[in-house]
ROMAR-367788 format. One record per residue (C-alpha): residue in one letter; x negated, y negated, z. Coordinates in pm, whole numbers, plus 50000, padded with zeros to 5 digits. Layout:
N
AXYZ;...
***
This chain:
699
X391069582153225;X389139613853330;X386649612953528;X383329602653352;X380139628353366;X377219610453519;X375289596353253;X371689583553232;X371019557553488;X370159522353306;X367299505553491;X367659472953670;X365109453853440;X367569463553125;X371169458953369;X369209421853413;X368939418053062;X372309429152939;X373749410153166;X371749376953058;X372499384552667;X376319391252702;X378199364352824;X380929376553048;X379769415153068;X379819412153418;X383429411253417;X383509439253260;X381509460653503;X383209445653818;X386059460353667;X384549494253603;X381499501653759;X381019534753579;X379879517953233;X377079501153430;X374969528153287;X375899518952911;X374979483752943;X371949484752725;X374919499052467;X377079467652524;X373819446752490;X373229459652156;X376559458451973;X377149421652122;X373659413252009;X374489435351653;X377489413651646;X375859379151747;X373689383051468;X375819390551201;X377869361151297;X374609340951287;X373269355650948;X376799347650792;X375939311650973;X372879307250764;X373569319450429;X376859316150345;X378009282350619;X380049300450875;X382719326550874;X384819304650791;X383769299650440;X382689338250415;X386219347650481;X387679329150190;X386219351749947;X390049350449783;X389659315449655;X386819325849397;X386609361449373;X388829375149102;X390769355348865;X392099317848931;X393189291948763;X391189259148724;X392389225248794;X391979215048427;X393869246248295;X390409269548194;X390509302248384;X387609315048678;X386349348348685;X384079359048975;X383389400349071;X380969421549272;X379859445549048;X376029458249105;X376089487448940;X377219475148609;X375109468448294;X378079444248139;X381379432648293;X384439418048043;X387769401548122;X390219417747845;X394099416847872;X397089406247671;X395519371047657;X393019385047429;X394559411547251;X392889436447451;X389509431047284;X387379445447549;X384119422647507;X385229389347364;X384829375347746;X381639386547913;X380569375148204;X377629360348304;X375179376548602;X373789364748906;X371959373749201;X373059400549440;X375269421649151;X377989388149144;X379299383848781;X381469349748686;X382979342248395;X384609307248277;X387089301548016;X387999268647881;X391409261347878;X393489253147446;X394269222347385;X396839200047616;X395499226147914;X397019252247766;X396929284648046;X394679305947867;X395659332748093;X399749329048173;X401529340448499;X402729378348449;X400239388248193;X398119421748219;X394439419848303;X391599445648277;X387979438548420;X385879458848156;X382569478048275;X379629493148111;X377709514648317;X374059521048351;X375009554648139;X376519540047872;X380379540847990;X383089515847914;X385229514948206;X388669498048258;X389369486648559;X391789463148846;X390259436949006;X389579442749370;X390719408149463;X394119416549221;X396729401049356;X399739418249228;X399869455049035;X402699471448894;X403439506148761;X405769511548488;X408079541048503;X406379560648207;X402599546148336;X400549573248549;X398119543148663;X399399506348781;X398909475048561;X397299444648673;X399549413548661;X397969379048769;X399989363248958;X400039327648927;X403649312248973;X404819277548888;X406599275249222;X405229298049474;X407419302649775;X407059271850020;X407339286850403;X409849268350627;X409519279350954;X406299279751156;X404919307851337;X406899315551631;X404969318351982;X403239348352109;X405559367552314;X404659371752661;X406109411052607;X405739425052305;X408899447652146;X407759464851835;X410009477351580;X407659494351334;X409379493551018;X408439502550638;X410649485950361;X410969513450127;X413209538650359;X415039512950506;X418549517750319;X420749545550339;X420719552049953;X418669576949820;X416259548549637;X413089525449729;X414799495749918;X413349462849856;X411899432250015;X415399408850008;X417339443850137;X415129445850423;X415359406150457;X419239406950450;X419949440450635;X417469451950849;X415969418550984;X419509411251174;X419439444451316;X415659439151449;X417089404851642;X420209420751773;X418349449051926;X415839428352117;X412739435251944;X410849403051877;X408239417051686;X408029433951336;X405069457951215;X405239464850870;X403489495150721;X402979503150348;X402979470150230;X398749468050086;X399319487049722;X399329526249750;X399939542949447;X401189575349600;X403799565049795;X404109595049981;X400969585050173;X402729562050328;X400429534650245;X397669553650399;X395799554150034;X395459516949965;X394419511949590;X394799472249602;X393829456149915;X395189420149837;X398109431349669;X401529432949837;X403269466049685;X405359457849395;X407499488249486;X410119467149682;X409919433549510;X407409401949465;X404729384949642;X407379353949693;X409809378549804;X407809395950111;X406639360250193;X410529349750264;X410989382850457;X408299372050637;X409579338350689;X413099341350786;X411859369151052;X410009335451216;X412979318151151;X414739344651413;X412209341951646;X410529373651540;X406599378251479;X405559403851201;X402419419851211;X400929440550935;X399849476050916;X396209470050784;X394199499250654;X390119493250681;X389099525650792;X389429543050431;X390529539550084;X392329552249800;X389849574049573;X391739565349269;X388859552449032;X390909536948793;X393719519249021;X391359516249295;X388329505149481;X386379540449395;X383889536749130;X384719501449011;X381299496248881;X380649531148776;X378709541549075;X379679558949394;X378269529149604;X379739500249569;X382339491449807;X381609527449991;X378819549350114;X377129568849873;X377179607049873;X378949629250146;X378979600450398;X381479583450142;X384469608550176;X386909615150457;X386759651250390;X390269654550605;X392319628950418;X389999632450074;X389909594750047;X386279566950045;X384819552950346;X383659518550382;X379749506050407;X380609479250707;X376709470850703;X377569457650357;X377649418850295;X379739419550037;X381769441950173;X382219428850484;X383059397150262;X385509414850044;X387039430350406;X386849401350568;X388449376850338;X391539404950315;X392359398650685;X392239362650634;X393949366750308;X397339381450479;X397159358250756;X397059327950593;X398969337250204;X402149356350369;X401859342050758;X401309376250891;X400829376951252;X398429397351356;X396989435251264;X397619469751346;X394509486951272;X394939520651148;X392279552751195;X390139532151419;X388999564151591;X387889572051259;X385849538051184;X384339542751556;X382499572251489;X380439593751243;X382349620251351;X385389601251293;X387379620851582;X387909653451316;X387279684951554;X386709659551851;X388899664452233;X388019633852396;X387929640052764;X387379608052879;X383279612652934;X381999585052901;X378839599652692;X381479606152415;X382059568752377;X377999557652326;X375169570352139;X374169579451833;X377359593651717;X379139558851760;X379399538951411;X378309508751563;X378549490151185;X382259497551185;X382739486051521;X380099455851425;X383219447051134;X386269453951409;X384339425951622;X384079402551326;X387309409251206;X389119406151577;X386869374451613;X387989357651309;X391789365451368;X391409349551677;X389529318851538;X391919316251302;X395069314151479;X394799321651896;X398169334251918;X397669358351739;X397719398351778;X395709425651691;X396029461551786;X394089496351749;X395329526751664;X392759548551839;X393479579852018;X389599582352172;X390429562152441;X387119541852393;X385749517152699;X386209481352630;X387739481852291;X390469460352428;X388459436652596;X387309406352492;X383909401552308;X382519378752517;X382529409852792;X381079433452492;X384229446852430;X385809452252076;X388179421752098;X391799437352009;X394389426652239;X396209462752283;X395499498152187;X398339525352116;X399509546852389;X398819577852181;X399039604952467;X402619594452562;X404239608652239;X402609638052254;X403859642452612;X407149642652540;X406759668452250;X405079690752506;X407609693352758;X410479696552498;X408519718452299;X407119740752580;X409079738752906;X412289743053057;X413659709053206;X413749719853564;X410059729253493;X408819694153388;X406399681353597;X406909647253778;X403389637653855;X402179644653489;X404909625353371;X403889598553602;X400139603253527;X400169602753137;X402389574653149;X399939550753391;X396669567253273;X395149537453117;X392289513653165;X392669486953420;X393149451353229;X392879465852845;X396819464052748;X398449492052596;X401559500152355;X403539525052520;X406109543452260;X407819579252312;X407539581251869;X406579565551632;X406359574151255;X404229600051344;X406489617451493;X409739615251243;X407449629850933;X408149661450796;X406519690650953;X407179672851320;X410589662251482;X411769632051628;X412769635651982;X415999634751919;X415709662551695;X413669682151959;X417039680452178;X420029684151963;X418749699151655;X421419709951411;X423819701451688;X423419665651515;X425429673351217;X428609688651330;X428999674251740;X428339636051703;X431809624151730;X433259608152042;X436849623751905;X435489657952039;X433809665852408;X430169666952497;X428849702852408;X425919711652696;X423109701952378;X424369670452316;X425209658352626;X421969670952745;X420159652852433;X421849619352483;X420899617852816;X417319624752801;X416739605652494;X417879574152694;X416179584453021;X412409593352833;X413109559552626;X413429538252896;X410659552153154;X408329551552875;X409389515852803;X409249505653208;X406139523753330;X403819533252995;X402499499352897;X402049463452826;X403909463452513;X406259488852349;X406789504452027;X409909521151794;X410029533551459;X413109519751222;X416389540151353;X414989560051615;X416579539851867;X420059553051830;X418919593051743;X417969593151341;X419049626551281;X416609641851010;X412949642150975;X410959616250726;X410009629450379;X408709606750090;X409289617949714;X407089647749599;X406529676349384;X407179696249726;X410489682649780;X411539674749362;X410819641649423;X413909638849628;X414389603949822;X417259621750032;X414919623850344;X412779586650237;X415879562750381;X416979552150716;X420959558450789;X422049525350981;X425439528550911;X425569562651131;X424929535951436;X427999511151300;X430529539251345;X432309537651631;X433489574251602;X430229586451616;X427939588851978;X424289574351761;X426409538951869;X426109543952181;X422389554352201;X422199522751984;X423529503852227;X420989515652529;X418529502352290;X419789470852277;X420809467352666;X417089483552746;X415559453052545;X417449427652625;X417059434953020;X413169432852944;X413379403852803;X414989384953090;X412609401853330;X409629406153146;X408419438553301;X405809441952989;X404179417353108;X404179422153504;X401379444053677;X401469476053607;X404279495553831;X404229505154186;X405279544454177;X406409552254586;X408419588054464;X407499614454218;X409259642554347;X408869681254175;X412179695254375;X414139668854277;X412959656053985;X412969624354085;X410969592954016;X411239559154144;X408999530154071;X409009489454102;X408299464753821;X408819427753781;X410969428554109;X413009455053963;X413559493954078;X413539520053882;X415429552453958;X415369582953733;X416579617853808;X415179643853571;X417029674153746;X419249692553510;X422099697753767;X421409681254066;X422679648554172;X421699634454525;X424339615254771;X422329587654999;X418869593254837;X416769573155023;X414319549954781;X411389529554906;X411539492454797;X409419462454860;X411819439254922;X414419432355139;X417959420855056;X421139428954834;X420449452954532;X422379456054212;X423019479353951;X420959462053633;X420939491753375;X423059523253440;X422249551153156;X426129566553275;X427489537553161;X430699549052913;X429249523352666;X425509544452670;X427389575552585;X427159584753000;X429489599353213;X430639567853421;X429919581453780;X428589549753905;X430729523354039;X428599490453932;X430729470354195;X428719485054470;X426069464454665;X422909482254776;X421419467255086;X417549474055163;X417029479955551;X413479474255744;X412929519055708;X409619522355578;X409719550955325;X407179560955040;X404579537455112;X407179507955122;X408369486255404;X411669488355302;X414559514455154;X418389518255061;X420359543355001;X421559550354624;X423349578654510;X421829598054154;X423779619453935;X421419643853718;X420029627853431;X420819594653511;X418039563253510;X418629532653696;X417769502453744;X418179480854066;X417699445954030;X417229422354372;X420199394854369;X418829373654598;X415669367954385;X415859342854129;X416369353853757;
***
C-alpha cells in the first residue's frame, strides 16, 4: 500500500471506547498502527453491524430464520397439495397469481395484504390433492399500481425462467420436480491453497453454440482436475437475460440460467466437481441489477423503490443498471436468503463478490484513483449500509458452513475488508489481486523487455496488506474480452494463427511469447498471493479475444467458445504451455507455497533482470533478460544442503529450449549473499524460471 496521509488524530477517550465495543480490534491495529486514527470508524460499522444482527434477533428469531426467506416467499407447494403464495410488493394497490393454471385470467387469485407491503395468497388444492399449480407451468404475479396499471410480472423468488426463441422477455416456469436431484458427495474440505479456474458454462465448447451444464460436467470438469486446480468459480450462472453481459445484469436472482440446462442439471455439475475433490464457488452479483422491468427486479410493484433506491441514487449511471437499498429489511431479507439459497439448494461453496468497490462507496469507484490514503477508505463517502449487508452476508456464510469461502472483487484496496469482523473488518477471506493484471498489460503494452523494471515487478506483486489474503492472477476474464487482449495475445498476436506448430522452428515472437507467458504465469502464481486465479483456456495461450453474441458482431458465437482441443494436439506448441500449467499446479500442491508466508525476495536485479525469491522451502529463479544468460550466478538461499531442479520452464515438454541438465546437484555453501546466510551457484539461460527445491528437506 502507499503511504497513508496523516489523518485526524482519534482521541484516547474514543481509541478506549472502540477498543471496548469491538472485540478483537486490537488485533487489528497491532497489525497496522496507521488505522488507529479511524477507530471511531471501525466502532461504528461493528456497532452498525451488531445491531442489525440484533434487530433481525428480535423481530424475525435470528438470521437464521431471516435468511430462509426462499421457503415462503414466492410460490410453493403445500403439504396437502394447495399452493402458497407470499411477495413483497408495497407499492401495489392489488397483486394476482395468473398462469396457465388459470387460463391466464389475471384476477381470479388475489392475494390478500398484510403489514409491511407482504401479500400471500393460498390456494386449495382439487380433489385427491390434485397440484393446482403443476411442475413446468408458466406463472405471472399480476400488479395494479397506485395509477391504475396492470402489470405482469416474475416473481423475485422465481426459481427457474426460460426464454423461448421467438419470446423478447423470459417466462416464468415453477419448478417443482417429482424427483429433484439427490447430492452424493459431500462438500470437499477447504483447501489449504486455493487454485481457481474461473470458468463460465456457456463458452466452454469449441462449437460455435451455448454449451450446457452436462457438457461442462463431462468435458471441462476432467480438464479442471488434471490441471491442478481444486477450485471452480462459476460466473453467469444467476439469470441474465442479455447474455452478452456476461451475467453482470441479473434479472432472476434465485434462478440458475436456463441457457445451459436445468436446475437438477447444474446441481450434478456441482456435485461430481466435489466428487473430484474440487470446490465450486459462485460468481454472485449484489452490487447491481438488471433494469429490465418486466423480466426483472426494476419496478416489480410499479414504483422505482422497491427493491432499489429511489431517484438518481437508484442507477449505476456507468453500467445503466438499479442499485440496491442495503438499509432495507426486506431487502436485506430478499439478499440475504439468495446467499443462503445457493449455498444450501446447489452446495455452492462460497462467493465471489462482484463490484464491491462499487457497493463500498457512494461514489462507487467511477472517476476514483485510489492511492492508498487512508482518508479515501472512511468518511462520509463510504456506503457504510452496503458494507453493513457484506458483513451480514460474510457472517452468515460463515455461520452457515465454516469452511467456506468468500472473496471480493474490489480494486480500492480498502483496510480491513479481509479481516475478520470480530477485528471490524468486512469478513471475506481474500480480495482479488487487481493491480497484478494490469501490470503485466503495462509492460507488454508500453515497454521494451530489457526495459522492464525488476523492483516494480517485485513491488506490485508483494504490495498487499499484511494478514488480509489475496488472489493473485496475471488475467482473468477481464482481460480476454473484446476490446482488451489476453497476454498471450499481447506477445504473439497474429503470430498465433500461422506459427503454432512444433513441425516448424520457433520464430523470435513465438519463442519469445511462450517463454514469457510461462515465466509471468508462474512468478505471479509464486510471489503475488495467497491464492491464485485463471480464466477457462488461458493456461495453454487461448488465441482470440472473448466476444458474446450481439448486434455488433451479427450475433456471431465464433468468438463466445473456448478451443480445448487446440491444447490436445500434439502438433501444436498451446500443449506444451498446457502442460506448464499443469506441472506449475501440481508442484504447488505438494509444497503448498499459497499457503506459506509471503516470499523472502534476496535479488531483484535491473542489469540482469534477474529475480530470485524463497517460498515454502523452495527457490525461485527467474531471468527476465532478453539475451542474456548467466554461468555461476550466485543466488542467496536460507538453507544449507543439496538443491534440485523442481520446475525448469526449458524443459522440451514446456515448449523450452532444454539447456538445463536436471541431473545436476546444486550444493549451498556457508557465502552469505543477498541478505542470506547461504548461496550456490546456478547457471540461467534468458527467459528461463526455476525452481530449486532442497532434497534434504522432507517433502
Amino acid at each position: 500500500m502507499a503511504a497513508p496521509a496523516p489523518p485526524a488524530k482519534c482521541s484516547e477517550a474514543e481509541l478506549a471506547a472502540a477498543l471496548a465495543d469491538v472485540p478483537e480490534l486490537c488485533h487489528l491495529l497491532e497489525n497496522d498502527s496507521y488505522l488507529k486514527p479511524f477507530a471511531t470508524d471501525f466502532q461504528r460499522r461493528y456497532k452498525k453491524f451488531n445491531h442489525t444482527l440484533s434487530n433481525i434477533g428480535e423481530n424475525e428469531g435470528g438470521i437464521d430464520k431471516f435468511s430462509r426467506g426462499y421457503e415462503s416467499f414466492g410460490v410453493h407447494r403445500c403439504a396437502d397439495g394447495g399452493i402458497y403464495c407470499k411477495e413483497w410488493a408495497p407499492g401495489a394497490e392489488g397483486v394476482f397469481l395468473t398462469g396457465e393454471f388459470s387460463g391466464w385470467n389475471p384476477f381470479s387469485y388475489p392475494y390478500k395484504k398484510l403489514d409491511y407491503g407482504k401479500w400471500e395468497l393460498y390456494i386449495p388444492p382439487k380433489q385427491n390433492k390434485f397440484v393446482m399449480v403443476p411442475h413446468g407451468s408458466k406463472l405471472k404475479v399480476v400488479i395494479t399500481s397506485k395509477s391504475g396499471e396492470i402489470l405482469y410480472r416474475i416473481s423475485p423468488w422465481a426459481k427457474y425462467v426460460v426464454r423461448e426463441s421467438s419470446n423478447v422477455n423470459y417466462d416464468w416456469i415453477h419448478w417443482d420436480p417429482d424427483h429433484p436431484y439427490k447430492f452424493k458427495h459431500s462438500r470437499p474440505k477447504k483447501p489449504r491453497s486455493l487454485r481457481i479456474y474461473e470458468s463460465h458454462v456457456g463458452i466452454s465448447s469449441h462449437e460455435g453454440k451455448i454449451a450446457s451444464y452436462k457438457h461442462f460436467t463431462c468435458n471441462v470438469l476432467p480438464r479442471i482436475k488434471d490441471l491442478g486446480y481444486n477450485c471452480i468459480q462459476l460466473m453467469a450462472i444467476m439469470e441474465h437475460a442479455y447474455y452478452a453481459s456476461f451475467g453482470y445484469q441479473v434479472t432472476s436472482f434465485f434462478a440458475a440460467s436456463s441457457r445451459y440446462g436445468t436446475p437438477e442439471e447444474l446441481k450434478e455439475l456441482v456435485d461430481t466437481a466435489h466428487s473430484m475433490g474440487i470446490i465450486v464457488l459462485l460468481d454472485v452479483v449484489h452490487s447491481h441489477a438488471s433494469k429490465n422491468a418486466e423480466d426483472g427486479l426494476n419496478m416489480f410493484d410499479g414504483t422505482d423503490s422497491c427493491y432499489f433506491h429511489s431517484g438518481p441514487r437508484g442507477t449505476h449511471k456507468l453500467w445503466d443498471s438499479k442499485l440496491f437499498a442495503y438499509s432495507s429489511w426486506e431487502v436485506l431479507r430478499f439478499l440475504l436468503s439468495n446467499i443462503r439459497w445457493w449455498l444450501e439448494e446447489y452446495c455452492f461453496d462460497g462467493f465471489r463478490f462482484d463490484g464491491v468497490t462499487s457497493m463500498l462507496y457512494h461514489h462507487h469507484g467511477v472517476g476514483e484513483s485510489f492511492s492508498g490514503d487512508y482518508n479515501e477508505y472512511f468518511g462520509l463517502h463510504v456506503d457504510e449500509d452496503a458494507l453493513v449487508y457484506l458483513m451480514l452476508a460474510n457472517h452468515l456464510t460463515h455461520t452457515l458452513y465454516p469452511e467456506s469461502i468468500t472473496i471480493a472483487e474490489d480494486v480500492s484496496g480498502m483496510p480491513a475488508l479481509c479481516s475478520p469482523i470480530s477485528q471490524g473488518g468486512g469478513g471475506f477471506d481474500y480480495r482479488l489481486a487487481m493491480a497484478i493484471p494490469d501490470k503485466w498489460i503495462q509492460l507488454l503494452k508500453e515497454y521494451k523487455d530489457e526495459d522492464w523494471n525488476m523492483g516494480n515487478i517485485v513491488h506490485t506483486l508483494t504490495n498487499r496488506r499484511h494478514l488480509e489474503k489475496c488472489i493473485a492472477y496475471a488475467e482473468s476474464h477481464d482481460q480476454a474480452l473484446v476490446g482488451d487482449k489476453t497476454l498471450a495475445f499481447w506477445l504473439m498476436d497474429a503470430e498465433m494463427y500461422t506459427n503454432m506448430s512444433v513441425l516448424a522452428p520457433f520464430t523470435p515472437v513465438v519463442d519469445r511469447g511462450i517463454q514469457l507467458h510461462k515465466m509471468i504465469r508462474l512468478i505471479t502464481h509464486a510471489l503475488g498471493g495467497e491464492g491464485y486465479l485463471n480464466f477457462m483456456g488461458n493456461e495453454f495461450g487461448h488465441p482470440e479475444w472473448l466476444d458474446f453474441p450481439r448486434k455488433g458482431n451479427n450475433e456471431s458465437y465464433h468468438y463466445a467458445r473456448r478451443q480445448f482441443h487446440l491444447a490436445d494436439d500434439d502438433l501444436l506448441r498451446y500443449k506444451l504451455l498446457n502442460n506448464f500449467d499443469r506441472a506449475m499446479n501440481r508442484l504447488e500442491e505438494r509444497h503448498g507455497w499459497l499457503s506459506a508466508p509471503q516470499a523472502y525476495v534476496s535479488e531483484k536485479h535491473e542489469g540482469n533482470k534477474i529475480i530470485t525469491f524463497e517460498r515454502a522451502n523452495l527457490l525461485f529463479i527467474f531471468n527476465f533478460h532478453p539475451s542474456k544468460s548467466f554461468t555461476d550466478y550466485r543466488v542467496g538461499t536460507a538453507l544449507p544442503g543439496k538443491f534440485k531442479i523442481a520446475l525448469d520452464s526449458d524443459a522440451a515438454e514446456y515448449g523450452g529450449h532444454q539447456r538445463l541438465d536436471h541431473n545436476t546437484d546444486f550444493f549451498s555453501e556457508p557465502f552469505a549473499h543477498n541478505g542470506r546466510h547461504y548461496s550456490l551457484l546456478v547457471y540461467i539461460p534468458n527467459r528461463v524460471a526455476l525452481i530449486l527445491q532442497n532434497v534434504d528437506l522432507p517433502n
